[in-house]
C-alpha positions in Angstrom: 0.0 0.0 0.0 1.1 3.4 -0.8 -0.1 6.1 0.6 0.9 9.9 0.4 -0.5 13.4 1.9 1.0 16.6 2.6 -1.1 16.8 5.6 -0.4 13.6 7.1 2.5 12.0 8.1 3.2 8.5 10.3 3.2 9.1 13.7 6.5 8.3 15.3 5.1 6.8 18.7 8.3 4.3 19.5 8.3 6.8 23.0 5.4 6.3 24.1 4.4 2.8 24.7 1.1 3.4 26.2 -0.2 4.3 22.3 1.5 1.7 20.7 -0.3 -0.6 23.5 -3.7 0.7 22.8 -3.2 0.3 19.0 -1.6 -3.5 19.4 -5.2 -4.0 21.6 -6.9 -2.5 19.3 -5.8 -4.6 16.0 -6.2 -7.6 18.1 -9.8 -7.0 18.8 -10.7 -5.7 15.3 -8.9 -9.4 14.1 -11.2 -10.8 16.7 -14.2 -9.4 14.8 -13.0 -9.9 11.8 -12.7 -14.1 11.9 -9.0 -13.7 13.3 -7.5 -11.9 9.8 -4.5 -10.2 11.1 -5.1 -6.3 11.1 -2.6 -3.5 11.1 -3.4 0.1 12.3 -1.2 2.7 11.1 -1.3 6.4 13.2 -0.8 9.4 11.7 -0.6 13.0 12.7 -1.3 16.6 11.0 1.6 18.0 9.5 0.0 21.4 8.9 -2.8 23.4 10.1 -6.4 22.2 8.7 -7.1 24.0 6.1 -10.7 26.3 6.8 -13.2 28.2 4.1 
């Protein structure tokens, strides 16, 4: 998968390992829905202000 955006980037979380826990329980209960297919849950965060009309 490739996917770009000025506005987004990948969060770096690799500090803070509460997030990265929530996420990892997260995917594991959306495989659990989902007949145990493994799911991956990417985070991003705003690399510029929202834009407003």
């Amino acid at each position: 998968m490739d996917i770009h955006s000025e506005s987004y980037k990948v969060a770096a979380l690799s500090e803070q390992e509460d997030a990265v826990e929530i996420i990892r329980q997260a995917e594991a209960a959306i495989a659990q829905m989902n007949g145990n297919k493994p799911v991956t849950l990417i985070a991003y965060e705003r690399t510029e202000a929202p834009f407003h009309k």
